[in-house]
N, CA and C atoms as an extended XYZ file, in Angstrom:
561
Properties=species:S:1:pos:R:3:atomname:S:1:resname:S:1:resid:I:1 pbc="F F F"
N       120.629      143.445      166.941 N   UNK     1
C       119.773      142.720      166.032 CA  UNK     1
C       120.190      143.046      164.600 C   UNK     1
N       120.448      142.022      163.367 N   UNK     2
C       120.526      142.150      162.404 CA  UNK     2
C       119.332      142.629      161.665 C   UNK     2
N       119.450      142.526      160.303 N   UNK     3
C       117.842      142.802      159.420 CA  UNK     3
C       117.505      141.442      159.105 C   UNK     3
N       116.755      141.590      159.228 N   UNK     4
C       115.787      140.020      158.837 CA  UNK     4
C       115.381      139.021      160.241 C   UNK     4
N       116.001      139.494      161.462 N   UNK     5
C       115.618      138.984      162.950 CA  UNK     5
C       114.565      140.073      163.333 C   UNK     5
N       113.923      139.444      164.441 N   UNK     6
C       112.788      140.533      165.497 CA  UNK     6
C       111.498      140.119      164.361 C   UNK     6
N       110.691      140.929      165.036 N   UNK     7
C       108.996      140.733      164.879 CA  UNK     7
C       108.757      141.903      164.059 C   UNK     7
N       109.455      143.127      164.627 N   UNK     8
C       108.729      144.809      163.310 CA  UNK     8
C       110.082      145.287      162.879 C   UNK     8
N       109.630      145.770      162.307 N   UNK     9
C       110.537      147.255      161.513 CA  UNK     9
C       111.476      147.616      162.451 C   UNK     9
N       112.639      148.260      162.660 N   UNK    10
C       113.285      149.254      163.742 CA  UNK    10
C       114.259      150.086      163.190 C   UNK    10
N       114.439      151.068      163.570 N   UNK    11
C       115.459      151.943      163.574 CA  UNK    11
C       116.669      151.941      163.833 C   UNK    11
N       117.785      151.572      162.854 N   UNK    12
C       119.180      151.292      163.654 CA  UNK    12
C       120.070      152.696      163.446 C   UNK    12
N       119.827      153.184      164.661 N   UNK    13
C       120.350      154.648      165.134 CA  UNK    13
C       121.752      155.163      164.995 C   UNK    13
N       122.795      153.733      164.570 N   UNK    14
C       123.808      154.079      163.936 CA  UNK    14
C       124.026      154.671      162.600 C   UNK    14
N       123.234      153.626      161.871 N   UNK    15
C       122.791      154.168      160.634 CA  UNK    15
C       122.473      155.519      160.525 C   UNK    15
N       121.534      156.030      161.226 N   UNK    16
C       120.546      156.972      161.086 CA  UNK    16
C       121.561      157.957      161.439 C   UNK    16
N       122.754      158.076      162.277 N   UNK    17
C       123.549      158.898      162.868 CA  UNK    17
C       124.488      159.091      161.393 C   UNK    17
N       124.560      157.732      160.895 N   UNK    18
C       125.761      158.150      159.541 CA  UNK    18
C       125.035      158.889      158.512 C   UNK    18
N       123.826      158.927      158.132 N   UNK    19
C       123.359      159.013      157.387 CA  UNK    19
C       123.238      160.698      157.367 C   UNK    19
N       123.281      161.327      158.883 N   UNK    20
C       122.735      162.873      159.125 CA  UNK    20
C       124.254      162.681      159.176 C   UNK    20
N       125.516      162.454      159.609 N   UNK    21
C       126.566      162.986      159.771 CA  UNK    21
C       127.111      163.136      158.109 C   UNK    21
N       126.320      162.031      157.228 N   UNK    22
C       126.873      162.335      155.420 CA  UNK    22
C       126.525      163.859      154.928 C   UNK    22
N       125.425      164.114      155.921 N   UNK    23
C       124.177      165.230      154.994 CA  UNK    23
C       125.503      166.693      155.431 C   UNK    23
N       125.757      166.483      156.871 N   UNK    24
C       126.396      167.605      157.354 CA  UNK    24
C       127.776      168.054      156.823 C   UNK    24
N       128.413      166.649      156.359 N   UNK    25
C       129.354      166.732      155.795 CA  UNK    25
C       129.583      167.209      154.224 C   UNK    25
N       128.214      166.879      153.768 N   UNK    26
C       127.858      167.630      152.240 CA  UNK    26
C       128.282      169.497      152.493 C   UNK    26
N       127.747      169.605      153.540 N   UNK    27
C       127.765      171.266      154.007 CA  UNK    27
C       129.447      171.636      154.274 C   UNK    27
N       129.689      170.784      155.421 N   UNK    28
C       131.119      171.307      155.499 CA  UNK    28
C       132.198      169.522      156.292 C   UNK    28
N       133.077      169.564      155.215 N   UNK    29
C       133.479      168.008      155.249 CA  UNK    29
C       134.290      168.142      156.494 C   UNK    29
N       134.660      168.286      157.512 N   UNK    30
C       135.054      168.330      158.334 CA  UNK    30
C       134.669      168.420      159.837 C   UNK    30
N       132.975      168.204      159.593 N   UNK    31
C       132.325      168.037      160.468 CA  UNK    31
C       132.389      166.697      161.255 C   UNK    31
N       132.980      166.563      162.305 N   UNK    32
C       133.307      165.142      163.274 CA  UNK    32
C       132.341      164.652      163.713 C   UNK    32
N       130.984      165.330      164.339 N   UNK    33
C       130.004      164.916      164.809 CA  UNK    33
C       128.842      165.470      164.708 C   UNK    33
N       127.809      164.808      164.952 N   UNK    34
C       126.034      165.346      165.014 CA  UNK    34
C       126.178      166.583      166.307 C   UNK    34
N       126.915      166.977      167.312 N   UNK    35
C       127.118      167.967      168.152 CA  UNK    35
C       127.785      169.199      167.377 C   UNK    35
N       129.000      168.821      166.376 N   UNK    36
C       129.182      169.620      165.989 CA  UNK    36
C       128.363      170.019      164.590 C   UNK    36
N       127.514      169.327      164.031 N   UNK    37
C       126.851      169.810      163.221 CA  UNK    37
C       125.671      171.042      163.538 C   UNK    37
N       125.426      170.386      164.758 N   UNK    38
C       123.971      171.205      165.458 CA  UNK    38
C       124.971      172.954      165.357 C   UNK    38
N       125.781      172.838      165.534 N   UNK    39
C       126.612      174.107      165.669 CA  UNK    39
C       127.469      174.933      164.228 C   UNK    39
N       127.338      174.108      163.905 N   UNK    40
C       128.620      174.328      162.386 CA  UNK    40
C       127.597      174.655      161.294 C   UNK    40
N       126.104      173.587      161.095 N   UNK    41
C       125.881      172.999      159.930 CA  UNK    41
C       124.421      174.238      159.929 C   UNK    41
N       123.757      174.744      158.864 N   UNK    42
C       122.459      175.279      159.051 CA  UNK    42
C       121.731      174.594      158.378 C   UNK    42
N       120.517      174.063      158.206 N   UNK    43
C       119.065      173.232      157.950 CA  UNK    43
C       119.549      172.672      156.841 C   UNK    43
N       118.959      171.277      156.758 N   UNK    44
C       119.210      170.918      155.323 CA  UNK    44
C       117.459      170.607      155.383 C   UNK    44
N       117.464      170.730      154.010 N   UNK    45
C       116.126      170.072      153.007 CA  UNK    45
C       116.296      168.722      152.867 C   UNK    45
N       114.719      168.383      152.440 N   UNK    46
C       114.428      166.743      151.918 CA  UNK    46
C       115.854      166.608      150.739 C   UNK    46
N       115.850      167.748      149.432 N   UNK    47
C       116.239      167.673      148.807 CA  UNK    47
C       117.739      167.311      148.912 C   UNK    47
N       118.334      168.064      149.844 N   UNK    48
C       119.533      167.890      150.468 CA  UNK    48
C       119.935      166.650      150.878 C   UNK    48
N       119.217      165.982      151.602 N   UNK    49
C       119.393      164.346      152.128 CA  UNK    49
C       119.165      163.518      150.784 C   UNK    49
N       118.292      163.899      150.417 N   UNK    50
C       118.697      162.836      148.873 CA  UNK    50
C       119.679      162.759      147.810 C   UNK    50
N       120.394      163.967      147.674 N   UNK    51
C       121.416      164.169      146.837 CA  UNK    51
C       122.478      163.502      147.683 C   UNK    51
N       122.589      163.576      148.955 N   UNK    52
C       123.501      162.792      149.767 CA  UNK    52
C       123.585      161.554      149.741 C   UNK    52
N       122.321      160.817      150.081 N   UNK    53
C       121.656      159.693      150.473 CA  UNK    53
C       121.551      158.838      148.740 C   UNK    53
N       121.060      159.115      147.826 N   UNK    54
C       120.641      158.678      146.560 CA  UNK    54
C       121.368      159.638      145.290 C   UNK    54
N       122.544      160.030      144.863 N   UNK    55
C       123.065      161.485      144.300 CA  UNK    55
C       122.160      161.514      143.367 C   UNK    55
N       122.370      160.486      142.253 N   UNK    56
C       121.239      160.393      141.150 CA  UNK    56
C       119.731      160.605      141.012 C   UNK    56
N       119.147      160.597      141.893 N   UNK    57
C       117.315      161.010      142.040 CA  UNK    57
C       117.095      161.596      141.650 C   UNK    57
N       117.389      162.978      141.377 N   UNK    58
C       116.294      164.018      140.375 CA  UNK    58
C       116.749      164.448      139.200 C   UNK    58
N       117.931      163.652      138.801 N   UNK    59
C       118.063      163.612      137.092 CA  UNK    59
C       117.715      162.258      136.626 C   UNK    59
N       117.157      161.021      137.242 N   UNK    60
C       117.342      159.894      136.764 CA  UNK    60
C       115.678      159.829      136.841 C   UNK    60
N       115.056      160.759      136.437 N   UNK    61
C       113.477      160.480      136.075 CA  UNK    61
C       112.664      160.020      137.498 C   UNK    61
N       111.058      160.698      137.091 N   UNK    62
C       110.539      159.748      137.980 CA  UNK    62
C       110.530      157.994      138.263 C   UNK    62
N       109.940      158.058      139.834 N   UNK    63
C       109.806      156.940      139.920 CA  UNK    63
C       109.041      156.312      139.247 C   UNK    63
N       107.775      157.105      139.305 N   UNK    64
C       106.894      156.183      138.666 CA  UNK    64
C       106.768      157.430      137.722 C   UNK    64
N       106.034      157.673      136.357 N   UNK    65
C       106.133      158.693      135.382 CA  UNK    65
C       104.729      159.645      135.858 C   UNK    65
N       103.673      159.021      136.472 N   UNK    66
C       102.323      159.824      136.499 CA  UNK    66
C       102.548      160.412      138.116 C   UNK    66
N       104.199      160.438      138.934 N   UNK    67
C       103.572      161.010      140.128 CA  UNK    67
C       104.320      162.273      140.183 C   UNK    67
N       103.965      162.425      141.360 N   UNK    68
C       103.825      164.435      141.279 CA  UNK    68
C       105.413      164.669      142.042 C   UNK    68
N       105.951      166.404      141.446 N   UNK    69
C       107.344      166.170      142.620 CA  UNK    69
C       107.447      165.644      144.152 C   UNK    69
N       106.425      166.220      144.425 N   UNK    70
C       106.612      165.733      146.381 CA  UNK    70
C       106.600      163.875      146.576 C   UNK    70
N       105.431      163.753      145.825 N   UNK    71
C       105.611      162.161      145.696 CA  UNK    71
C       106.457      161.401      145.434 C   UNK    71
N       107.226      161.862      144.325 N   UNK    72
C       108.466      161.497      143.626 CA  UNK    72
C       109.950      161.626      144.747 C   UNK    72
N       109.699      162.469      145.250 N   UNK    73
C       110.594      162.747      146.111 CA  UNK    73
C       110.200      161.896      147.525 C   UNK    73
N       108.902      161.657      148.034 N   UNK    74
C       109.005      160.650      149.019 CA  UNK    74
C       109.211      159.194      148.976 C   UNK    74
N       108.884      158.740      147.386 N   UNK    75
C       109.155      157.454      146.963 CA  UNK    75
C       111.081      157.124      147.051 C   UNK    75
N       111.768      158.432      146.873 N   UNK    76
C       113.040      158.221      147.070 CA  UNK    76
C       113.438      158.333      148.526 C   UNK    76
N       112.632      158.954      149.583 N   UNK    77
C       113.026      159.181      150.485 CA  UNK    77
C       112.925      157.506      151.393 C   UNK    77
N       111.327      156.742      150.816 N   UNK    78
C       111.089      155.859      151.320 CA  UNK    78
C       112.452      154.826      151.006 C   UNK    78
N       112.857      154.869      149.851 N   UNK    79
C       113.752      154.050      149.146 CA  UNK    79
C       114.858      154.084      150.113 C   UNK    79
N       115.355      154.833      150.516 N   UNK    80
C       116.628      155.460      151.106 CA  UNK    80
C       116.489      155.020      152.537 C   UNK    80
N       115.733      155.331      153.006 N   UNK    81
C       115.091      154.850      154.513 CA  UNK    81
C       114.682      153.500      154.941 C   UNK    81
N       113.960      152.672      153.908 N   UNK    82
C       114.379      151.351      153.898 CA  UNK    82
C       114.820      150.570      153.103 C   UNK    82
N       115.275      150.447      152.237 N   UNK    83
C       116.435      149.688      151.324 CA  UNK    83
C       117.324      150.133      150.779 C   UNK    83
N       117.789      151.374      150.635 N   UNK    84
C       119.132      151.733      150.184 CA  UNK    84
C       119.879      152.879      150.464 C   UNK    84
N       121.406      153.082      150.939 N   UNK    85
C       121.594      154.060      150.800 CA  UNK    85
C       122.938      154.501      150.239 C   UNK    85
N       123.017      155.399      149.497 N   UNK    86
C       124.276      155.127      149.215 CA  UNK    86
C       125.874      155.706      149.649 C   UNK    86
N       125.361      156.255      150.984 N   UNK    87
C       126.407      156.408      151.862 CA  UNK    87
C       126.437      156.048      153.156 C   UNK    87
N       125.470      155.248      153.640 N   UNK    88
C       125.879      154.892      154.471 CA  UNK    88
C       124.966      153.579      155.012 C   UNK    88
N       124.527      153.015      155.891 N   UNK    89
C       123.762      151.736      155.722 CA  UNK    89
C       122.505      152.163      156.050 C   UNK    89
N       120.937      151.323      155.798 N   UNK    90
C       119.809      151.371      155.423 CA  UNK    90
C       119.544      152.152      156.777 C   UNK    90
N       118.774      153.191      157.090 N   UNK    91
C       118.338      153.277      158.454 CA  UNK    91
C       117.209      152.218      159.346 C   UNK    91
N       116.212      152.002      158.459 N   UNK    92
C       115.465      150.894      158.885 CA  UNK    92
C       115.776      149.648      158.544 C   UNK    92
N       115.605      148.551      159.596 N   UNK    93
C       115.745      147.476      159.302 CA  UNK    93
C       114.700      146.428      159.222 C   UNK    93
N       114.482      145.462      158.591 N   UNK    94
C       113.390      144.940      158.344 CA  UNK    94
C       113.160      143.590      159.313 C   UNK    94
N       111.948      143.340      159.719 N   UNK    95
C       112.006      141.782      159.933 CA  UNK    95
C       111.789      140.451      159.614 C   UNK    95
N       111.949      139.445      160.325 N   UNK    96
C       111.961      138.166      159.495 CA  UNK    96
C       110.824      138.140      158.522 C   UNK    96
N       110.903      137.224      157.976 N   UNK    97
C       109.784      137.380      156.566 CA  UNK    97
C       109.473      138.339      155.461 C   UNK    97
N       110.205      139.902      156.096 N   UNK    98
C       109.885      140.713      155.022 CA  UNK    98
C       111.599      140.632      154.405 C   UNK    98
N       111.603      140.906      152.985 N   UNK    99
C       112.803      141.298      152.152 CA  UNK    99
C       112.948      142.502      152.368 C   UNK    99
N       114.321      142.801      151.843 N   UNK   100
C       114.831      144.448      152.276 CA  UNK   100
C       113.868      145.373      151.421 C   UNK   100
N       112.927      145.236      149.958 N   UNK   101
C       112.479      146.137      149.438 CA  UNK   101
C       110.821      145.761      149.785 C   UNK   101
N       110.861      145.788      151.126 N   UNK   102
C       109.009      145.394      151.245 CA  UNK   102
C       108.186      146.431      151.917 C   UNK   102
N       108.796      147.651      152.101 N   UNK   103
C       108.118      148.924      152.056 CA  UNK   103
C       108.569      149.973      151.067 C   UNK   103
N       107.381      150.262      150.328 N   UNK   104
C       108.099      151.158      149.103 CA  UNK   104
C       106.967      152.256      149.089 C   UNK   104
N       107.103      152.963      148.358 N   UNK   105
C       105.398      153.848      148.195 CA  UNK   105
C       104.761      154.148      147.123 C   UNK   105
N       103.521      153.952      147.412 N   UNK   106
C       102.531      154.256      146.799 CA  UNK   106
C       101.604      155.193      146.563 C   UNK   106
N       101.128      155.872      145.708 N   UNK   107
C       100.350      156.925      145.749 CA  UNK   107
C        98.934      156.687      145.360 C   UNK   107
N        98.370      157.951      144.931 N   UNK   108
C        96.730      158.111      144.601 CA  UNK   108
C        96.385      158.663      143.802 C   UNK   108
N        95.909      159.576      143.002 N   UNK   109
C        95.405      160.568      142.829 CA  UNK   109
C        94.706      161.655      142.874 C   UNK   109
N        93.665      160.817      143.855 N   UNK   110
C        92.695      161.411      144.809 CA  UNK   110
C        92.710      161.129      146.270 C   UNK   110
N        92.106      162.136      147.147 N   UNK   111
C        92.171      161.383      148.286 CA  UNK   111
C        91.365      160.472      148.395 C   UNK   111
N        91.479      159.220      149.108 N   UNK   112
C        90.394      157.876      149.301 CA  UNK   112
C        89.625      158.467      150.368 C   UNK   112
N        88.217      157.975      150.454 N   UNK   113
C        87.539      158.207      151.192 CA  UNK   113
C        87.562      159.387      152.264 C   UNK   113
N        87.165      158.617      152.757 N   UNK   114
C        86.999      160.175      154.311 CA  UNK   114
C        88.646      160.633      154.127 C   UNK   114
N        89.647      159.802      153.972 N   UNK   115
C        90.592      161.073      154.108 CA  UNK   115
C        90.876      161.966      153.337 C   UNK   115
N        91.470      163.259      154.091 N   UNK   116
C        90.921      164.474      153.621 CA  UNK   116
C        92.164      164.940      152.745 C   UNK   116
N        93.662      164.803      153.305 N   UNK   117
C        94.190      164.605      151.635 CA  UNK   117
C        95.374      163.856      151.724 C   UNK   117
N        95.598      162.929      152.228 N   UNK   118
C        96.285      161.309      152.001 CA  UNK   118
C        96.888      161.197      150.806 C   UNK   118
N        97.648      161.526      150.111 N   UNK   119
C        97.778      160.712      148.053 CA  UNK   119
C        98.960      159.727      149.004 C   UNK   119
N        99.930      159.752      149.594 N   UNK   120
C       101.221      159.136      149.728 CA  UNK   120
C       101.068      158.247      150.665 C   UNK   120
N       101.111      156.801      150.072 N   UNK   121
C       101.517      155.793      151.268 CA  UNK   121
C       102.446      155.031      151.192 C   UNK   121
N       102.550      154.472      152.214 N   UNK   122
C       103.998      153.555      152.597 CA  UNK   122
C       103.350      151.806      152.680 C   UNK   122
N       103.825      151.093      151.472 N   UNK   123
C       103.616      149.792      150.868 CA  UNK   123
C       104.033      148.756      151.355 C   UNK   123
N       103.193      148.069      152.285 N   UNK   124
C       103.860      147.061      153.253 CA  UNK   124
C       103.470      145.291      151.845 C   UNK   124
N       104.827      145.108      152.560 N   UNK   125
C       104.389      143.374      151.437 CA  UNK   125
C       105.205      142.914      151.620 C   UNK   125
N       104.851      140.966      151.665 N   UNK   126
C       106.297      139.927      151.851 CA  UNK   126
C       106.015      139.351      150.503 C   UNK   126
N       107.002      138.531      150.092 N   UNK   127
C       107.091      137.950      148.521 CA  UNK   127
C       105.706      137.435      148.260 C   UNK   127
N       104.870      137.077      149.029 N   UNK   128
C       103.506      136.159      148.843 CA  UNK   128
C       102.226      137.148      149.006 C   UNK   128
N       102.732      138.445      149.174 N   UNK   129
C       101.589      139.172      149.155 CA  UNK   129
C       101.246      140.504      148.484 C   UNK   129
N        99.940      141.091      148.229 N   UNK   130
C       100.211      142.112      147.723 CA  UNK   130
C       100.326      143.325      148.734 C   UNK   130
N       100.673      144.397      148.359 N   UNK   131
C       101.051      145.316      149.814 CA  UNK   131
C        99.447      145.572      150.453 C   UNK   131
N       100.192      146.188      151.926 N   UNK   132
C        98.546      146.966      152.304 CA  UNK   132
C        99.458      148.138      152.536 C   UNK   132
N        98.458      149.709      152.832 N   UNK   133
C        98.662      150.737      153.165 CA  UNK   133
C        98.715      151.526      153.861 C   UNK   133
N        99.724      152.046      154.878 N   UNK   134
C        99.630      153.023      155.284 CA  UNK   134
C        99.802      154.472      155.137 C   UNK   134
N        99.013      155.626      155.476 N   UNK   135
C        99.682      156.989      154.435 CA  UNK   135
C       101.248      157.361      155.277 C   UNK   135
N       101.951      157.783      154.515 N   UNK   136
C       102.959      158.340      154.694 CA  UNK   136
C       102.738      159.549      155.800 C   UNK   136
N       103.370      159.557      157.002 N   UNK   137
C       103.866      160.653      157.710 CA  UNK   137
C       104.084      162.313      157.777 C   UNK   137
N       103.802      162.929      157.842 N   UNK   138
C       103.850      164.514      157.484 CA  UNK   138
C       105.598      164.897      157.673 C   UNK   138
N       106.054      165.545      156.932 N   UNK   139
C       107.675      165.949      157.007 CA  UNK   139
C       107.035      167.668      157.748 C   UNK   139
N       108.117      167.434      158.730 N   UNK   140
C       108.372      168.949      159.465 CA  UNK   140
C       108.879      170.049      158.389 C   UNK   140
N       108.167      171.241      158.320 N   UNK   141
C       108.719      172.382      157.435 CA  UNK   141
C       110.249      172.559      157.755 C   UNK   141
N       110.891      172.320      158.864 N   UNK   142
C       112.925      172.423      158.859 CA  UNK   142
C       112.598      171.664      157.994 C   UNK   142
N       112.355      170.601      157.370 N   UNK   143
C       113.208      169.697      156.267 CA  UNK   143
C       112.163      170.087      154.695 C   UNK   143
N       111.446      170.497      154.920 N   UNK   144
C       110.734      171.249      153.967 CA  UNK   144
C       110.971      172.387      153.047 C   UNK   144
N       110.878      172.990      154.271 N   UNK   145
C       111.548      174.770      154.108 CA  UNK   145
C       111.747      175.575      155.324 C   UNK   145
N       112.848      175.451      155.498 N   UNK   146
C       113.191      175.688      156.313 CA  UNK   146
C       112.910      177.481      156.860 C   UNK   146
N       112.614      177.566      158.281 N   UNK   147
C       112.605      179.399      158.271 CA  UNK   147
C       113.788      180.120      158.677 C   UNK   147
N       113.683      180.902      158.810 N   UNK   148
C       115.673      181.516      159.344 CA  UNK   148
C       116.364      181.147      160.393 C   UNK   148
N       115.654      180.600      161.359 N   UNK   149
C       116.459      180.359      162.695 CA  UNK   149
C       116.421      179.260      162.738 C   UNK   149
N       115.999      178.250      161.818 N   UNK   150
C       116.025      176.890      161.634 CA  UNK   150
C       117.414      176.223      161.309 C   UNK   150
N       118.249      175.302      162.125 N   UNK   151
C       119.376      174.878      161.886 CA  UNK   151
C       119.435      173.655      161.899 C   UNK   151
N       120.527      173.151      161.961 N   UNK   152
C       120.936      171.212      161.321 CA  UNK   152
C       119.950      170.948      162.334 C   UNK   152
N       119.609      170.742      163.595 N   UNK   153
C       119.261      170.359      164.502 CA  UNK   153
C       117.811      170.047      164.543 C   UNK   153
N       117.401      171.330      163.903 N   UNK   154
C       115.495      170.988      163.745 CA  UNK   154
C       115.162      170.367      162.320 C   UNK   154
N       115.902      170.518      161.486 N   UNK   155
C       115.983      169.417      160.265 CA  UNK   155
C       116.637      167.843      161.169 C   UNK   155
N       116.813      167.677      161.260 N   UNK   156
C       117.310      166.499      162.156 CA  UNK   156
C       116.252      165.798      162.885 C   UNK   156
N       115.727      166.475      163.944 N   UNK   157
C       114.522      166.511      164.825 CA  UNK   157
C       113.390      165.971      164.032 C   UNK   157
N       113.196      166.695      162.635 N   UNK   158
C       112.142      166.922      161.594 CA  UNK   158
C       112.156      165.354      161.216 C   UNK   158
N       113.476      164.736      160.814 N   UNK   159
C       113.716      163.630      159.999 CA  UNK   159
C       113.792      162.369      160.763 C   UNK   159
N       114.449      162.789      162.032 N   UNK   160
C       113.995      161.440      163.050 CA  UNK   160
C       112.966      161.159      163.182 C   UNK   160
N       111.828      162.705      163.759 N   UNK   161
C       110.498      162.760      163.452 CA  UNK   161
C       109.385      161.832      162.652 C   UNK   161
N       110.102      162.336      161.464 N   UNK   162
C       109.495      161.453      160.328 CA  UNK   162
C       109.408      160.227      160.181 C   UNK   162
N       110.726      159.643      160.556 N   UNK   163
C       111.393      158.062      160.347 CA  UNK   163
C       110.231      157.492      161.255 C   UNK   163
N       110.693      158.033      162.701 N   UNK   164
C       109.891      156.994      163.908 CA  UNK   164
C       108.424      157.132      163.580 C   UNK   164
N       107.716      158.205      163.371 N   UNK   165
C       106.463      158.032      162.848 CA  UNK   165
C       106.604      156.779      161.382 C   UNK   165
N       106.944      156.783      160.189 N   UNK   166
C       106.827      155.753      159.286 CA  UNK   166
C       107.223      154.793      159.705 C   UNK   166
N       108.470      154.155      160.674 N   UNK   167
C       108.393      153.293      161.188 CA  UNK   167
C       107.196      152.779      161.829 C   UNK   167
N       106.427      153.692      162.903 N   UNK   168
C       105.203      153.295      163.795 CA  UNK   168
C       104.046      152.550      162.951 C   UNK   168
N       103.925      153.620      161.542 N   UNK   169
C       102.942      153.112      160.743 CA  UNK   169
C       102.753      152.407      160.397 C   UNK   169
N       104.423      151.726      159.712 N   UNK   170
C       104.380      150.154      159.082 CA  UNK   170
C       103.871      149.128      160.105 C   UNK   170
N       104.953      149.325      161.043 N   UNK   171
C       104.830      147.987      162.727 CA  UNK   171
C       103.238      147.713      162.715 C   UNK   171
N       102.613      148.959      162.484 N   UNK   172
C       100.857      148.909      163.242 CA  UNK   172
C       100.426      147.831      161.776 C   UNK   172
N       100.743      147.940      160.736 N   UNK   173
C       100.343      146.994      159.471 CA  UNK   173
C       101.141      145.238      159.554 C   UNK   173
N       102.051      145.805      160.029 N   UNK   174
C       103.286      144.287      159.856 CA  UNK   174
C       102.037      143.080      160.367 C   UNK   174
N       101.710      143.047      161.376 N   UNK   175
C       100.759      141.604      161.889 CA  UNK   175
C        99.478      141.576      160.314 C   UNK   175
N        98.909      142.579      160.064 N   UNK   176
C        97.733      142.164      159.311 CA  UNK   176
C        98.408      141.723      157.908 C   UNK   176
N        99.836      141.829      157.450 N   UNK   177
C       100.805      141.878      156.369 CA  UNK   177
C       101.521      140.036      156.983 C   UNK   177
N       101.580      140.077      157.366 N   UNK   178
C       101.494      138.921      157.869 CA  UNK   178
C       100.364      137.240      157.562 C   UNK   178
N        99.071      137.939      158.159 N   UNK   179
C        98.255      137.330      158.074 CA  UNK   179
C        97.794      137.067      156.622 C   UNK   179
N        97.754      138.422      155.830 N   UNK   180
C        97.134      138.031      154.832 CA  UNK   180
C        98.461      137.207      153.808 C   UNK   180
N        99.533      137.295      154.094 N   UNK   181
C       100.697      136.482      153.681 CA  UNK   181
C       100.866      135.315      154.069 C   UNK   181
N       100.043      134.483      155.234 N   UNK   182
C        99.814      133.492      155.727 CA  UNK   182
C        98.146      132.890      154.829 C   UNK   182
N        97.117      133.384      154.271 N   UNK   183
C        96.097      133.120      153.770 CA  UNK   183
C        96.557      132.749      152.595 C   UNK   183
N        97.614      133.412      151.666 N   UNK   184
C        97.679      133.728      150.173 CA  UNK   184
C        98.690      132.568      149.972 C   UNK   184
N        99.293      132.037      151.108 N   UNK   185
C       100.353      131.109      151.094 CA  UNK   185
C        99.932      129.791      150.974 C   UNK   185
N        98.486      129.483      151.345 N   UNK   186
C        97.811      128.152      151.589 CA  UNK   186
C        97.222      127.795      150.468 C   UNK   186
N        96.482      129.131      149.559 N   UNK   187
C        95.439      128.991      148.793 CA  UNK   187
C        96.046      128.691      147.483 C   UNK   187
């Protein structure tokens, strides 16, 4: 399946394979594969995949100027994960009706309502609509901070982790992102 065919969001696992084989290769360039990374390579950080993935991100200012580092740093992560990367191709792919930049993120300042502390969400929208929200996914401490016996493998784990959960989140929004893109289209 290309991007812009199918009904949700998906994961194209090639991608996602180049994208951890760029990170490993940041560590040591001669790494041939995700087998030999699990063995060669020790934990990378969020920070790590973005200098790979985006080099420019944390000298080229915030995204937005009022959000906080972690935020700032998931708005690039979201960026990277679905619309750009700059080593290797998008990991998520989008479907018909949405454009390549129609999940981006959004924050808060406070937590909303009953949730208890939510600021980061993931911005679903097609050209005719305004986004709706889901919160962003929890990142595994390997890609966080890693502890000593933590290697490429559970940063890896951590980040697939992550993906297929934000993937899940959007898919569960895509139909109501839809609909209200079908209302806003008539009126």
């Amino acid at each position: 399946m290309k991007p812009g065919e199918g009904v949700f969001y998906y994961i194209d696992e090639n991608a996602t394979d180049d994208l951890l084989l760029a990170v490993a290769r940041s560590e040591h360039s001669t790494v041939g594969s995700l087998e030999e990374a699990h063995t060669r390579c020790k934990a990378f950080t969020l920070d790590r995949l973005l200098d790979v993935a985006e080099p420019d991100w944390s000298t080229a200012g915030k995204a937005q100027p009022h959000m906080g580092t972690m935020t700032n740093r998931l708005w690039h992560l979201t960026y990277v994960c679905f619309t750009n990367s700059q080593c290797s191709s998008v990991p998520v792919n989008h479907p018909e009706g949405f454009h390549p930049k129609s999940v981006s993120l959004a924050d808060i300042y406070e937590p909303a309502g009953m949730a208890k502390s939510a600021r980061a969400f993931l911005a679903v929208s097609t050209a005719h609509c305004e986004p709706l929200l889901v919160p962003f996914p929890i990142i595994g401490s390997a890609m966080l901070k890693p502890e000593k016996g933590d290697g490429f493998r559970q940063s890896e784990d951590a980040f697939r982790t992550m993906l297929r959960a934000a993937v899940d989140r959007v898919n569960l929004i895509v139909p109501a992102v839809r609909l209200l893109d079908d209302v806003l289209e008539r009126d």
